[in-house]
N, C-alpha and C positions, 0 to 999 in steps of 0.2 A: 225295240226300236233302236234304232242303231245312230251315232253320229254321224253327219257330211262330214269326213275328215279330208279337205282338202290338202292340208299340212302334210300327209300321212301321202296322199298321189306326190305330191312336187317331191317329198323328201322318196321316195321310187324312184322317181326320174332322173332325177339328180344321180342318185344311187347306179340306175342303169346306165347315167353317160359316161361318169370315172372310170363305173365295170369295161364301158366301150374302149377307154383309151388307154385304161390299163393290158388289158387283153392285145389291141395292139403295140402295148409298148412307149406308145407314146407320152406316158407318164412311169415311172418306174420302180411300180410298188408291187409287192405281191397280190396284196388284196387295199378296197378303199376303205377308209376311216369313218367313223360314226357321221351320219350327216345329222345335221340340228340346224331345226328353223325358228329366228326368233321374228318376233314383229315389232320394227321401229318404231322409234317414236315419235321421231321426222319422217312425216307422212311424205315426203319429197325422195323418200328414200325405199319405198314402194310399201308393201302389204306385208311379204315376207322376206326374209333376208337367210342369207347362209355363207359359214365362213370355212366352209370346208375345203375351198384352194388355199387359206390359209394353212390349216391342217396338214396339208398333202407338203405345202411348202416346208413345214417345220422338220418334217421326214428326208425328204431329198431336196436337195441343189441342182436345180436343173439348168446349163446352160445355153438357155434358147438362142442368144446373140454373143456371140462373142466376142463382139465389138465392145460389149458391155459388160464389166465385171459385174459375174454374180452374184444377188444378194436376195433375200429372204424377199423384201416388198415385191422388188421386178420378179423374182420370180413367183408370189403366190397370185399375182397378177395376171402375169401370163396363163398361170392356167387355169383361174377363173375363166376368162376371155375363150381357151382350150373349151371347158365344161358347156359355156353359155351355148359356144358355137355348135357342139354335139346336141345338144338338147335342142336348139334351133332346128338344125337340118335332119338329125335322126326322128326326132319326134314331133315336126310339126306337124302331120296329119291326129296324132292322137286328141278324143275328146279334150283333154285336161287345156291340151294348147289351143284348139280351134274354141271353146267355147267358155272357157275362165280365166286363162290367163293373156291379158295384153299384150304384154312388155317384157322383157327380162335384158337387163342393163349391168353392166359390172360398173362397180366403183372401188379407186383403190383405197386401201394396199391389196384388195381382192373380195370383196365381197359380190355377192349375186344377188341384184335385186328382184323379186318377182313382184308384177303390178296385176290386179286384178282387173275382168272384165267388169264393168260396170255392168253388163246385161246380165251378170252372175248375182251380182249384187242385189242387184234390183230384184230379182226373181226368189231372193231369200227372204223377200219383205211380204211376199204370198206364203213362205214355207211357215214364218212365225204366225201370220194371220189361220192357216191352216191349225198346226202344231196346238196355237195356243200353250196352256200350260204345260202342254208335253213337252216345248219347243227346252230344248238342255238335257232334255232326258236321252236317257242311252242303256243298250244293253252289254258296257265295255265287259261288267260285273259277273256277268256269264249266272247269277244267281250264286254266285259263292258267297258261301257262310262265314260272316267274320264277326266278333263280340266284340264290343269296345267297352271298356272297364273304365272308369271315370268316376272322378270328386273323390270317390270312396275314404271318404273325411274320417279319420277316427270320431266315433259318439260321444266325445268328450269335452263338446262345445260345439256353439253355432257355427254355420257357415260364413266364413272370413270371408272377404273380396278376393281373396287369391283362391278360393276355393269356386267363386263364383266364375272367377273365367276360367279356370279347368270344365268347369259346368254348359259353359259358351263353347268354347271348341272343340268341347266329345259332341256336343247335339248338336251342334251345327257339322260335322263333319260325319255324322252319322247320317243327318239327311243328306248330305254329299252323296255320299256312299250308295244309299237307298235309289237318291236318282241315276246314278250311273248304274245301277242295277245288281248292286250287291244285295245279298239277304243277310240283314244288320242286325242285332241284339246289342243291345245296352245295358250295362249291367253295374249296380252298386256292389261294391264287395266293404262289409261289413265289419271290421273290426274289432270286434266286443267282445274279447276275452284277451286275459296276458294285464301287466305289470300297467299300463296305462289304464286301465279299467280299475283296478285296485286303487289307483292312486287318486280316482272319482272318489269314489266309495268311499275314501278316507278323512278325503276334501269334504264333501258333505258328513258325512259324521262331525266332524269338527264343527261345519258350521251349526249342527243341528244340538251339539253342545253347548255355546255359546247361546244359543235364544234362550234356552236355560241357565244361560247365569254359569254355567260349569267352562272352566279352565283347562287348557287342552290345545297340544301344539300343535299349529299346522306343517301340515308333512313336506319338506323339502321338496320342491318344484310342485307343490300341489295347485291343482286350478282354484282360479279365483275367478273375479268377475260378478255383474250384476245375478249372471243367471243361475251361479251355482245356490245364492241367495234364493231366489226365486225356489228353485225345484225344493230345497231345503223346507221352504215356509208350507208347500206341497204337502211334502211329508209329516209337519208337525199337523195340518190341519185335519190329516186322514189319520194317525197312529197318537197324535197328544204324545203325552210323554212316554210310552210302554219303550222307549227302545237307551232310555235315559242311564240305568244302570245295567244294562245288557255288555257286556264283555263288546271288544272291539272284532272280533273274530267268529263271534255267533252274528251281528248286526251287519256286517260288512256286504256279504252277499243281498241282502236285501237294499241295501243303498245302492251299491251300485248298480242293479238291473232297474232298479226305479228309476234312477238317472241316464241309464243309456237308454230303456223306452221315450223317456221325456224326451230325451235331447233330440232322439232319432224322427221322432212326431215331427219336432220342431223343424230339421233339416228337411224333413220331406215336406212339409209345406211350404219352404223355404222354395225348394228346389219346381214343385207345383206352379208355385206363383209368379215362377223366373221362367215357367215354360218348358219345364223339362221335366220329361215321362222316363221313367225305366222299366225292361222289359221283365227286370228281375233283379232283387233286393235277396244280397246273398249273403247267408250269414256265417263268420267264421267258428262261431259257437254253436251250430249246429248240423253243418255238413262237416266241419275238420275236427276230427279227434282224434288223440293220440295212439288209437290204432291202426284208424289209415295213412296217418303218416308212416306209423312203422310199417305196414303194407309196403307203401310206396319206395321204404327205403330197400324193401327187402328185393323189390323191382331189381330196382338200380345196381342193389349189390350182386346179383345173378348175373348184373352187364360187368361187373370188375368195376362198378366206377365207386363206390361204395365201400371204406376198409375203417379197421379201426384200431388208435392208436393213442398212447399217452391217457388212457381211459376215455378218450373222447371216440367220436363216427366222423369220419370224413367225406367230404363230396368229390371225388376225385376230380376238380374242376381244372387242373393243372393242364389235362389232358386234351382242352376243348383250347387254350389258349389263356389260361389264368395264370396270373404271375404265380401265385401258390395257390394250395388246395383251402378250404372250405370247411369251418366244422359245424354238422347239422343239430350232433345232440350233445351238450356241456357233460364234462366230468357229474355234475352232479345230476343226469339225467335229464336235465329240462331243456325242453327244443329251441334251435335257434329260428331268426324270422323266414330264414328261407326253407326253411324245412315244409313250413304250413303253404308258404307260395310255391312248390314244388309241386303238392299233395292241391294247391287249388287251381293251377295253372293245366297239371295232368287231369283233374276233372273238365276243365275247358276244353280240352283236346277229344277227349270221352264222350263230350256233349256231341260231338260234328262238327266245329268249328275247323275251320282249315286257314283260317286266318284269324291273329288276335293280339289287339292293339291295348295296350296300356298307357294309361295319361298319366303321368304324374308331376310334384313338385320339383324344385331344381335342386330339391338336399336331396336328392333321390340319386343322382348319375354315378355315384360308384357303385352301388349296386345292381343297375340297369347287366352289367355283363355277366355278372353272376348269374342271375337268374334266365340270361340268355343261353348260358353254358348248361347249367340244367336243363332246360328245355332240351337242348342236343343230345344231353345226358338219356333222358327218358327217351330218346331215338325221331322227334321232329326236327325240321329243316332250322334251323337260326335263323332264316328269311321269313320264316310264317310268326314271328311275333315282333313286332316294332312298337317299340319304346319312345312316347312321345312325351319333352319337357317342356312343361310353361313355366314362364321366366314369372316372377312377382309383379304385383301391382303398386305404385303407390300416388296417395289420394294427392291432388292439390288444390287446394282454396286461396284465391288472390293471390297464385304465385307463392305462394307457401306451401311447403308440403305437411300433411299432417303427421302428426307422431301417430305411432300404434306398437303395442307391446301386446303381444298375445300371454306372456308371463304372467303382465301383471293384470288381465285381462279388460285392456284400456287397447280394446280393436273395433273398425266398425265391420259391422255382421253385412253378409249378401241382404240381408230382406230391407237394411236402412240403407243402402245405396237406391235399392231400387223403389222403395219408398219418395227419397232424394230426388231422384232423374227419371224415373218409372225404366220397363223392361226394357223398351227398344233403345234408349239410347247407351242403359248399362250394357246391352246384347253386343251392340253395334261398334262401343266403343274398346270392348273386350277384345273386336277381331280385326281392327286396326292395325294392329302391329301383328309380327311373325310369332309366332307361339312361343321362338326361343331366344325374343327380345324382349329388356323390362319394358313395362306400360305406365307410364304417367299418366294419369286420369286426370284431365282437367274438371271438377265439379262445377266450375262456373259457367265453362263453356257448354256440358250436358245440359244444366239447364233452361239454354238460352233456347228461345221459340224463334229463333231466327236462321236467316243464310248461312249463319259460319260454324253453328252446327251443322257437323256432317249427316249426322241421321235421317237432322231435321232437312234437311237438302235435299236426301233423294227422296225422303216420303213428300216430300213437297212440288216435285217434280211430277209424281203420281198422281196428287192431288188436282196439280194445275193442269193436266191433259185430261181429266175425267172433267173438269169444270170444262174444257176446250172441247172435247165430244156432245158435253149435256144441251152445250151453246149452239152444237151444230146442229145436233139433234133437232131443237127448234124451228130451227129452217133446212128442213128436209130435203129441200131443192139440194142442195150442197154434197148428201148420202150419196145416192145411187145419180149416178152421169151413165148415159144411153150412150154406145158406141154410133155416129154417125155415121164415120169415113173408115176408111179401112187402118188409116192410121190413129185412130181412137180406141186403139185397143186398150187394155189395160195397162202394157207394157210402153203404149206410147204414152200414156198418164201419166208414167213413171220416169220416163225422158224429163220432165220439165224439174225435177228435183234434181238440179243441177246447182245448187250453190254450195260452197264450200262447205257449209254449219251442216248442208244436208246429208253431203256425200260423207260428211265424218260421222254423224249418226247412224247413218246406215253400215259403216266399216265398224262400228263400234257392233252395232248389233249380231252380226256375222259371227264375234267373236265369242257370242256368249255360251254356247256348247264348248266351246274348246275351252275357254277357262274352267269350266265344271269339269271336265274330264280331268282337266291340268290339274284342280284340286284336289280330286280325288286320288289318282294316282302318287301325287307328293304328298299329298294328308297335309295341306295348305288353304284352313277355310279362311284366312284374313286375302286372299287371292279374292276372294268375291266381295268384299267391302270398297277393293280397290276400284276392282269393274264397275260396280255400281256409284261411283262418286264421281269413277270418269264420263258413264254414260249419262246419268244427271247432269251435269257439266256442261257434256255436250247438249244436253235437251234446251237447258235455261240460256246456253248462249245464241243458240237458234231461237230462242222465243224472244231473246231481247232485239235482236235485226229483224226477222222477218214475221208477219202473219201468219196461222192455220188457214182461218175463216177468212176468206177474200171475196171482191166483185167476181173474180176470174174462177169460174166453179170445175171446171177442171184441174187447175191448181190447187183448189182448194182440197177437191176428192182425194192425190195424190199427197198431198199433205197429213188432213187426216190418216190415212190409210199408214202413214209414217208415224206420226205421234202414237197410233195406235199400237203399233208394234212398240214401241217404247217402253209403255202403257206395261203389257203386254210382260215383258222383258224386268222391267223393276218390279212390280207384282211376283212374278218369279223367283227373283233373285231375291227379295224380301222374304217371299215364303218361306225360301230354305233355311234365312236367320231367322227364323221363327218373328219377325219384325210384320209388325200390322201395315198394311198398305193402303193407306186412308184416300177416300174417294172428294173427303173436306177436309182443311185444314183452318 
């Protein structure tokens, strides 16, 4: 199924009238410049807008009057006014103009307005009633295969809040994905082996010292925390004492895989009960070992990019655009991190993947090129893997921020947020902001059962239209309206939603394909939180002026039939945040 890209016809048109008046000259560029439609936010200032006479202006000086000295505004003015006119007269028999679009208006310093047919509109409010849950769906995705990689939290503690919104905008941008019609995988990648695993392992030995009475340092930066306690008392409760005088270096191995099953149980029920599935749970301790690395390196070194020097191996990553080269394996033999993300990133390519996304933290970005340069290394495009950063979270209680030290393990976990505010409002309030802006969590405002929760807004809006159908339901008379006169069609039902609160509902609803696709394409799911606050928005300010249910049952019919698509349209837009769409509130 394919989107109505209306945007994708005007921005043609557009395209082919610059093409007209360049070709004659009467603009004087070689060829015309990227066109971009945005949609105002002063509805006074049409549906879509485009500022590509300004473009064209910034290129050349044209002077049209030369009564008048030229400048930038008069002239990207003028040839707005140029553009409008060819599109008027070259294309006014085309569909696009004879039956969607109204108006088209220049406004300076040059902009083009495009105003939609309302009979376009209106006949969009049958496509969602059709559509239904399909209505957003698209085949932009062509079924290409792309994996997104996310949370993949080292096993060496619960999942943090900042963990939890990496966990919100991989699954929510994976359903993105799935509904524009990609073929998506989600993938944990696993962590559990190397110097941070050890330092588990050492951590709980010490604590499981200590219950016995036995003296015993703990290991510089070693984890702390309620739960290292926890897994600890595990252990003494299954083994008693047999591990008491056991050398540190025969017991070690056994602590630590105890602690990273525990922890990783815990994470995935973490991650279960916040809604989120993976398609595969990948472990670095037993697909990566240090022969497929050396495989891999031995790859690269048959490309020249792979040399070795000062007793070390190098990634010749100089050659892709790195300020210097890269070393994969230390004088003293043992591999650097990008060695294993080499050797795990080329198995992702192995799998079919032809597209593949990585989420990570924000201590992450000087690395991010590195591992792009490798990717080049091993002979794929740099475009087939995009490196996505989520900024941090922090909590705030009456205007206080709370302290959190993951050191000292004085942090609070994903499962006690969502515990706190439950999933939809942790989900909801995760994808507020841009992925690579901080997020201030209001905890007091999540809580609240009221309007100035966001969440709480639009699942409320859902709510109050399923109560507004169940009402009409009742009196049936209201459902189904018999065409009498020839103007009883449906389309003239549809005439009488002519009030402002209405006509914005409806421009609202038009747009809701085109923000999905818009997400997708930018890998922007807090794009659809916006959508859905503003179409709530508009539902509650129409319900506070006007009636559904009236005397007047043609009004009524064409109302309904409006709320429904709403309805309709949140339900949707919810499902993709994995957000429940409650029919009571």
């Amino acid at each position: 199924m394919a989107v109505e890209k209306i945007e994708n016809e005007i921005i043609a048109l557009i395209s082919k009238a610059v093409d007209g008046l360049i070709a004659r000259a009467i603009v004087p560029l070689n060829s015309a410049p990227d066109v971009e439609l945005e949609s105002p936010r002063d509805e006074s200032l049409g549906d879509f807008s485009t500022n590509v006479a300004l473009k064209i202006a910034r290129k050349v000086k044209i002077p049209f009057d030369k009564a008048v000295k030229p400048s930038v505004d008069i002239n990207s003015l003028k040839i707005a006014e140029l553009i409008a006119s060819e599109i008027k007269t070259r294309f006014k028999k085309t569909p696009l103009l004879a039956n969607k679009i109204k108006k088209i208006e220049v406004k300076p310093p040059g902009f083009i307005n495009f105003f939609l047919n309302i009979r376009y509109l209106y006949d969009n409010l049958f496509r969602i009633k059709k559509l239904r849950q399909n209505y957003g769906r698209s085949n932009i995705g062509r079924k290409q295969k792309i994996q997104i990689e996310f949370v993949s939290a080292n096993p060496t503690g619960p999942l943090t809040i900042a963990h939890g919104r990496q966990a919100a905008v991989g699954d929510v941008l994976a359903n993105i994905l799935k509904t524009s019609g990609y073929n998506v995988k989600k993938e944990y990648y696993i962590n559990d082996v190397g110097t941070q695993i050890d330092l588990l392992g050492r951590s709980i030995r010490v604590r499981y010292l200590e219950i016995f009475n036995q003296d015993c340092l703990f290991p510089e930066n070693g984890y702390k925390g309620r739960y290292i306690y926890d897994i600890t008392q595990e252990i003494v409760r299954r083994y008693g004492r047999r591990y008491l005088l056991i050398p540190e270096e025969r017991c070690l191995n056994l602590f630590s895989k105890y602690a990273v099953r525990t922890i990783l149980k815990g994470i995935k029920n973490d991650l279960e009960k916040f809604g989120v599935h993976f398609d595969r749970w990948f472990s670095q301790g037993l697909f990566i070992s240090p022969d497929k690395i050396n495989k891999t390196l031995r790859i690269l070194k048959k490309k020249n990019h792979i040399y070795e020097k000062d007793g070390a191996v190098w990634l010749r990553s100089s050659s892709f655009g790195d300020d210097k080269d890269r070393v994969v394996i230390k004088k003293d033999g043992s591999f650097t991190y990008i060695s294993s993300d080499i050797v795990y990133h080329r198995n992702k390519y192995r799998r079919g993947f032809k597209r593949i996304i990585d989420i990570w933290g924000p201590d992450h970005h000087g690395y991010a090129p590195r591992l792009k340069m490798a990717v080049q290394a091993l002979g794929y495009p740099a475009r087939s893997l995009s490196i996505l950063f989520i900024q941090l979270v922090s909590l705030y209680e009456n205007g206080k921020a709370l302290s959190m030290s993951t050191r000292e393990g004085e942090f609070v976990t994903l499962n006690q947020l969502v515990e706190e505010v439950g999933v939809a409002a942790t989900r909801f309030f995760f994808l507020m902001r841009r992925r690579d802006s901080h997020l201030d969590f209001d905890l007091n405002l999540a809580r609240k059962h009221s309007e100035e929760n966001p969440v709480y807004y639009v699942q409320y809006a859902h709510a109050r239209i399923c109560s507004i159908i169940q009402f009409a339901r009742a009196r049936s008379r209201w459902l189904f309206v018999v065409p009498q006169r020839k103007r009883d069609t449906k389309e003239g039902l549809l005439f009488l939603l002519d009030k402002p609160e209405e006509i914005s509902m409806i421009k609202i609803l038009r747009r809701y394909p085109e923000v999905v696709a818009k997400s997708a394409k930018f890998l922007e799911p807090h794009q659809l939180t916006i959508y859905l606050r503003s179409l709530a928005t508009s539902f509650h300010h129409f319900y506070t002026k006007h009636r559904v249910v009236t005397d007047n049952a043609r009004l009524t019919a064409a109302r309904l039939l409006l709320v429904d698509c709403v309805k309709i349209v949140l339900r949707n837009g919810l499902n993709l945040l994995g957000i429940v769409a409650p029919e009571k509130m």
